[in-house]
C-alpha positions as CSV (number, residue, x, y, z in Angstrom):
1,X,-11.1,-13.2,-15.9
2,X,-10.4,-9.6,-15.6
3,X,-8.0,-8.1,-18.1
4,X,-7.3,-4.2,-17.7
5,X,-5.5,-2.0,-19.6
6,X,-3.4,1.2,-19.1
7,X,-6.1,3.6,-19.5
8,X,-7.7,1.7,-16.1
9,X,-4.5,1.1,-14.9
10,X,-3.7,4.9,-15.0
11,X,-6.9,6.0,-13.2
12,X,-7.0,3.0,-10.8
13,X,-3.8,4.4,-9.1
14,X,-4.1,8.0,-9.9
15,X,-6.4,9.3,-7.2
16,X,-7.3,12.6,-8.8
17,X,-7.5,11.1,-12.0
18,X,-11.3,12.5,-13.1
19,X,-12.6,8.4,-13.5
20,X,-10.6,7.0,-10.6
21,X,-13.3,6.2,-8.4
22,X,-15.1,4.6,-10.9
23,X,-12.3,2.7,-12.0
24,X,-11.4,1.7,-8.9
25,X,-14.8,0.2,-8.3
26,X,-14.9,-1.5,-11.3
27,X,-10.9,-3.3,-9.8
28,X,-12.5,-3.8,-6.3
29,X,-15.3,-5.3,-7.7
30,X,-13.3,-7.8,-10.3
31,X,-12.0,-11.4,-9.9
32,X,-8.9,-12.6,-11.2
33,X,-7.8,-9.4,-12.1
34,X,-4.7,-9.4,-15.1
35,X,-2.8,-7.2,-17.4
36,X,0.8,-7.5,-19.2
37,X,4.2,-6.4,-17.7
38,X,4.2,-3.9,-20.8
39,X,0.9,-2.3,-19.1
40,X,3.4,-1.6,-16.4
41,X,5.6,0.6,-18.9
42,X,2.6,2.1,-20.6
43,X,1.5,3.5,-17.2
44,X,4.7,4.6,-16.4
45,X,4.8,7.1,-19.4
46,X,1.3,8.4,-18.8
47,X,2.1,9.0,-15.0
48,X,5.4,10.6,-15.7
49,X,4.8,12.5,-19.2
50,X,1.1,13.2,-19.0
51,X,0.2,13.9,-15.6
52,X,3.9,15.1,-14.5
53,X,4.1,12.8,-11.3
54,X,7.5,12.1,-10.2
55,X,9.6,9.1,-11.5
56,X,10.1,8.0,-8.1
57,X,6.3,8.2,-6.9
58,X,5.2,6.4,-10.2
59,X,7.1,3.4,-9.9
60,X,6.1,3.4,-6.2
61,X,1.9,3.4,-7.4
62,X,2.7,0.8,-10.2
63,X,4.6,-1.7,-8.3
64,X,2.3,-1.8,-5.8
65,X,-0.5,-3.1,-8.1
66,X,1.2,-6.6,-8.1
67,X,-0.4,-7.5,-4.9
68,X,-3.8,-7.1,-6.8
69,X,-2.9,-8.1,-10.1
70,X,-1.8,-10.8,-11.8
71,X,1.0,-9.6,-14.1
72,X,2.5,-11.6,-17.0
73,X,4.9,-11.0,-19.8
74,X,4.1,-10.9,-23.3
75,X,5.9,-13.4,-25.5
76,X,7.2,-13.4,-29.0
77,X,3.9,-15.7,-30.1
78,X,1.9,-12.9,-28.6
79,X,3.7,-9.9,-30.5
80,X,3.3,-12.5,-34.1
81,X,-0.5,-12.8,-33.1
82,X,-1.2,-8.8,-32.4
83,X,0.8,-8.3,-35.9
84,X,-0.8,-10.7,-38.3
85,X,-4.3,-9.5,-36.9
86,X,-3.3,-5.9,-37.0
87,X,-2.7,-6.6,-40.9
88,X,-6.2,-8.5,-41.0
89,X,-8.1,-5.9,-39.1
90,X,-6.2,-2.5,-40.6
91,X,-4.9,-1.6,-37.4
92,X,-2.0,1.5,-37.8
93,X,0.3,3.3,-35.9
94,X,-0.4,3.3,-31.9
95,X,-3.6,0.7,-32.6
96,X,-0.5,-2.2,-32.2
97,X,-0.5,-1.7,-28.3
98,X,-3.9,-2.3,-28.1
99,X,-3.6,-5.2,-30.3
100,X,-1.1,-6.4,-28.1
101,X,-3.0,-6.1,-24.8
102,X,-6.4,-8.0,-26.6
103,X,-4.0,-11.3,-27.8
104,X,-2.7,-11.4,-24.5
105,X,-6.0,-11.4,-23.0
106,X,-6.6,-13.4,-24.8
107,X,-4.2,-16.1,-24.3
108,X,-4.9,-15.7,-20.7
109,X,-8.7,-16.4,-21.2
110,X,-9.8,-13.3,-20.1
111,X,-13.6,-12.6,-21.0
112,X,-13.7,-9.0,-20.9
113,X,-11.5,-6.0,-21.2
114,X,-11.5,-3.0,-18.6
115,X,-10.6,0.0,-20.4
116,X,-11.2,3.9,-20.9
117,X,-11.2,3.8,-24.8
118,X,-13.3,1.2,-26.3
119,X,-13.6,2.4,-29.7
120,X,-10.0,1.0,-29.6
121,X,-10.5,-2.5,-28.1
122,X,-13.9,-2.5,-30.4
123,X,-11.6,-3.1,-33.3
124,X,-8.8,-5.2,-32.2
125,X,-11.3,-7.1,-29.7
126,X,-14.6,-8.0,-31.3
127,X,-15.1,-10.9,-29.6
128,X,-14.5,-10.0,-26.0
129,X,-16.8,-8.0,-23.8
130,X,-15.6,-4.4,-23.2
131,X,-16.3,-2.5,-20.3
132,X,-16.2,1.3,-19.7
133,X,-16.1,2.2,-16.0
């Protein structure tokens, strides 16, 4: 199992994102593909305040990846985990969200973790396989 975060998310749906066609070969190429409903929000921000695309057009690209991904919720057991290992690991600050997406990966069983910035998932992840499209 395939778990991708918003970085991938981002660039899988953005076409002139500079790493979308790697991205989107690294998707394409992936079975049982997953992420979190939060990745959804995530995205949204970074489509609408980084890249300037439209409200309208963004929620139009995100909700069409749930025909290609499985999407599920975090719960509150999830947000408990990503905090007590945040305070084990010395995780500050923004670090939290990616905390968030590696226990939920890991509650999912996903092996590995698509992402664009590993040196993130490195820490909070150690014992999953990151991959870098």
């Amino acid at each position: 199992m395939t778990y991708f975060d918003t970085s991938t998310l981002v660039a899988v749906i953005l076409t002139p994102h500079p790493q979308h066609k790697r991205c989107l070969a690294v998707f394409e190429e992936s079975r049982e593909r997953m992420t979190c409903a939060h990745a959804f929000a995530e995205t949204f921000s970074t489509l609408t305040a980084f890249y300037k695309v439209p409200n309208d057009v963004a929620a139009e690209l995100i909700l069409g990846l749930e025909e290609s991904v499985a999407v599920t919720a975090l719960t509150l057991g999830d947000y408990k985990t990503a905090l007590n290992e945040a305070r084990q690991r010395g995780v500050m600050g923004g670090g939290i969200y990616d905390s968030l997406h590696a226990t939920h990966a890991r509650r999912l069983s996903a092996t590995r973790v698509v992402t664009l910035n590993p040196g993130n998932f490195q820490h909070v992840a150690p014992d999953m396989e990151i991959v870098v499209p």
